[in-house]
C-alpha positions as a printed NumPy array, in Angstrom:
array([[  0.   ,   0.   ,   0.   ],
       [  1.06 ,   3.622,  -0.827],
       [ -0.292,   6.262,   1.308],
       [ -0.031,  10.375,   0.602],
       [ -0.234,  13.124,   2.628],
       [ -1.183,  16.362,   2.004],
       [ -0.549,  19.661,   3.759],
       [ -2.072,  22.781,   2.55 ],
       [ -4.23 ,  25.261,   4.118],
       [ -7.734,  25.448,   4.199],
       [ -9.197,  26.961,   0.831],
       [ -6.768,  25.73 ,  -1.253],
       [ -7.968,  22.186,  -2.462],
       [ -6.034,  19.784,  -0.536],
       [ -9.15 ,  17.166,   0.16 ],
       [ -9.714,  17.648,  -3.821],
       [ -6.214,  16.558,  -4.379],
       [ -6.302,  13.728,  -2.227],
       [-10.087,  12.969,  -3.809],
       [ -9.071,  13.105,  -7.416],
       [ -5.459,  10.655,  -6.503],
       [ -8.053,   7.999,  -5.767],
       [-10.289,   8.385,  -8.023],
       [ -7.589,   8.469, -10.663],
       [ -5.838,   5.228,  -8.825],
       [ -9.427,   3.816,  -9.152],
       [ -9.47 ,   4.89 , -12.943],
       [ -6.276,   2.458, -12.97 ],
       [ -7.85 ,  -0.364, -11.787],
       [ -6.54 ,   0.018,  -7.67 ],
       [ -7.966,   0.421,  -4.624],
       [ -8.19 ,   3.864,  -3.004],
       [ -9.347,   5.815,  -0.365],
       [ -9.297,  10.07 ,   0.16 ],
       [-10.355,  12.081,   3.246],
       [ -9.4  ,  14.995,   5.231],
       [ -8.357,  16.004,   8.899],
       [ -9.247,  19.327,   9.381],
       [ -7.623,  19.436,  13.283],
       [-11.152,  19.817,  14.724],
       [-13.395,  22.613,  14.322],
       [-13.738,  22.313,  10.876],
       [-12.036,  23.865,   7.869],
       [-11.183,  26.95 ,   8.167],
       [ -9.473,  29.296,   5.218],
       [ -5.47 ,  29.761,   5.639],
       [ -5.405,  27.338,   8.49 ],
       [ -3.165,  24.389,   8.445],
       [ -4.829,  21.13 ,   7.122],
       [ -4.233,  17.632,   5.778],
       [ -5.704,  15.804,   3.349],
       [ -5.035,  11.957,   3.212],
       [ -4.954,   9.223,   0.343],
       [ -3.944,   5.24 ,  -0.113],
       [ -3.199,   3.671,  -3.318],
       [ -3.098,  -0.195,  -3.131],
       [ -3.794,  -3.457,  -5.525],
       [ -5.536,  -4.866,  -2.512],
       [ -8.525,  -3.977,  -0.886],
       [ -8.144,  -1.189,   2.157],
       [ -9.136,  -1.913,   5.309],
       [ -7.107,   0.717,   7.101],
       [ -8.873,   3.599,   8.065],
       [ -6.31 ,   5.601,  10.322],
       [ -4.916,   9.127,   9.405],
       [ -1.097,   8.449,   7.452],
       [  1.495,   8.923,   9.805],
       [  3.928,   7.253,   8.012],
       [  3.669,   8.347,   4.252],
       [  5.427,   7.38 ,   1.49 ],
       [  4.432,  10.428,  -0.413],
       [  4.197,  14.064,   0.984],
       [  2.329,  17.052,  -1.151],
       [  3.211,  20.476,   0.482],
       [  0.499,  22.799,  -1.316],
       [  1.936,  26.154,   0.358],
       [  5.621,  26.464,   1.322],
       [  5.482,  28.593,   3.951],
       [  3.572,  25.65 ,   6.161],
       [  7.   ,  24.22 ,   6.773],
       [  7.323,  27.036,   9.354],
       [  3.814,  26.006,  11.382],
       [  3.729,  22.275,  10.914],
       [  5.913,  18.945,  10.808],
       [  5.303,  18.684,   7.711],
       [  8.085,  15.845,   7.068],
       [  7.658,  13.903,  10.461],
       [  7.242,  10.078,  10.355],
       [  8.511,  10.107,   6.188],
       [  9.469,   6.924,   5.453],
       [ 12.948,   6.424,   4.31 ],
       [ 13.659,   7.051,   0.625],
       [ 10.584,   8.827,   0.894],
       [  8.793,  11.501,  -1.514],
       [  7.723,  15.249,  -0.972],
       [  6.338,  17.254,  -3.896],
       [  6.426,  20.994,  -2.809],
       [  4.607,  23.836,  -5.251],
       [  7.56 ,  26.448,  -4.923],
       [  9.037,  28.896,  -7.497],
       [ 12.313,  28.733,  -5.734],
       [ 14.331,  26.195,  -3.791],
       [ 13.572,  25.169,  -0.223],
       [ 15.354,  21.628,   0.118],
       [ 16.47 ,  21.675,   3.152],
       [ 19.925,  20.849,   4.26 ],
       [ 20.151,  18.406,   7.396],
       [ 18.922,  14.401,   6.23 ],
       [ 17.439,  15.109,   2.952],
       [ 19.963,  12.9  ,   1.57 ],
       [ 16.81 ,  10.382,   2.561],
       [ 14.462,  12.223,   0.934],
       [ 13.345,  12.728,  -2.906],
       [ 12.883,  16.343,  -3.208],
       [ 10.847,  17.45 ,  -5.883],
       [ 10.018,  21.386,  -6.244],
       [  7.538,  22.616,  -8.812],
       [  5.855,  25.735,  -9.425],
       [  2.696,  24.503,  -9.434],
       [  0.993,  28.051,  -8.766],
       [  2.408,  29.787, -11.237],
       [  1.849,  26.797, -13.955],
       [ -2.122,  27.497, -12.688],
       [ -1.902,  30.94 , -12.787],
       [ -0.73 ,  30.436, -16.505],
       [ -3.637,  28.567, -17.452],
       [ -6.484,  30.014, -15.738],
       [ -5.238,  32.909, -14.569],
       [ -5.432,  31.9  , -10.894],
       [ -3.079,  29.846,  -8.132],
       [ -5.565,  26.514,  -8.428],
       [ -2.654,  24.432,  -8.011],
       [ -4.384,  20.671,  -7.599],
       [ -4.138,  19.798, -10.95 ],
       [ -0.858,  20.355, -11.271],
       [  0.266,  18.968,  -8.28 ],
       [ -1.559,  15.935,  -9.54 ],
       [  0.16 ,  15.745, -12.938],
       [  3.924,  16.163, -10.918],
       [  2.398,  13.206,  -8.863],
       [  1.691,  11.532, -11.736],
       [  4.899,  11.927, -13.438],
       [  7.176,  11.883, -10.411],
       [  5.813,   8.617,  -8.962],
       [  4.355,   6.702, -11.695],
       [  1.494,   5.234,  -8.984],
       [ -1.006,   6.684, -11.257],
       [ -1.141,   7.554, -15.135],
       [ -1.851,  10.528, -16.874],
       [ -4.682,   8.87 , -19.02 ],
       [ -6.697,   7.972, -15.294],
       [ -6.175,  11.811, -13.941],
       [ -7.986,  13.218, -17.317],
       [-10.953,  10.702, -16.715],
       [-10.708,  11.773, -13.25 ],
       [-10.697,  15.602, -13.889],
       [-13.673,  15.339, -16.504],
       [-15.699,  13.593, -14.451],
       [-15.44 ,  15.859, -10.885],
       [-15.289,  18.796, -13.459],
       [-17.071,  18.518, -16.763],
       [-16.865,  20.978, -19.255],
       [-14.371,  24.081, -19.556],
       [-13.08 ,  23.621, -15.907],
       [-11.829,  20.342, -16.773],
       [-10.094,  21.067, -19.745],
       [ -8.173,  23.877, -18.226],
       [ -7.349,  21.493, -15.492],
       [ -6.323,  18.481, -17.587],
       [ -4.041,  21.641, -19.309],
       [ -2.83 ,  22.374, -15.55 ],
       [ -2.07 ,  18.409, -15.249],
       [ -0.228,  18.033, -18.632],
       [  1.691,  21.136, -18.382],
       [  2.975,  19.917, -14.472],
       [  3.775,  17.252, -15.906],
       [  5.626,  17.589, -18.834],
       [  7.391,  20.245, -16.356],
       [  8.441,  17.487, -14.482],
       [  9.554,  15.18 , -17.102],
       [ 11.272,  17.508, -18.722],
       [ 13.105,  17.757, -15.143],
       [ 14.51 ,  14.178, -15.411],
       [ 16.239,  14.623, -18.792]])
């Protein structure tokens, strides 16, 4: 099993992200699961959240918040400051950050994949706004290869028909041809 966490703050999508993982991982034929943990008292805009998600060939029976991920997506950089954002990582593990600049940090990363993409502005280009799931879910995509690109446009078009799922599949593909043209 493969579980994700997701920090962000509240507003900016994070349960969507973690909702439209599964539902692509679903697209691919795997199990899946999504949901939040808002810290109590709800959701509330520019507060710290997670968002949760497990990818497996298996049926899930686990129904626990991740503390030990295998995958971290940091949706706003500056949560590093206010949360633990990396605790219980596993070893060799995976953090996608949406940054414009870099922010690897220098003590143990050398356990860590660090993967920095500016997610925000790639939104910002296509719809003229910082919407940064869908982009954050092509890098996932691309970095990670748990999910293909061909499930996260079925997923897209079916939570967002129309217009708003085009320009998010565009989000997606531009993420992550971003990214692959990272590895080369």
């Amino acid at each position: 099993m493969k579980e994700i966490r997701i920090h962000g703050r509240g507003g900016q999508g994070s349960v969507v992200l973690a909702e439209l993982i599964a539902l692509a991982a679903w697209e691919d034929g795997k199990f899946s699961q999504a949901f939040p943990f808002l810290g109590g008292g709800g959701e509330r805009r520019g507060k710290p959240i997670q968002a949760f998600a497990r990818i497996d060939d298996q049926f899930i029976r686990l129904r626990s918040r991740v503390h030990h991920p295998d995958y971290v997506i940091v949706q706003d950089c500056t949560i590093f400051h206010e949360v633990a954002v990396l605790e219980g990582l596993k070893i060799n593990g995976t953090v996608i950050v949406n940054t414009d600049r870099s922010i690897r940090p220098r003590d143990g990363d050398e356990l860590i994949r660090w993967i920095e993409i500016p997610a925000s502005r790639i939104a910002t280009e296509v719809v003229g706004r910082p919407l940064m799931n869908a982009a954050l879910l092509g890098a996932f995509s691309e970095k990670t290869g748990e999910i293909t690109f061909q499930s996260i446009e079925k997923a897209i078009m079916k939570q967002f028909p129309g217009e708003v799922g085009r320009q998010n599949v565009e989000m997606a593909r531009k993420a992550y041809e971003f990214c692959h043209k990272s590895n080369s």
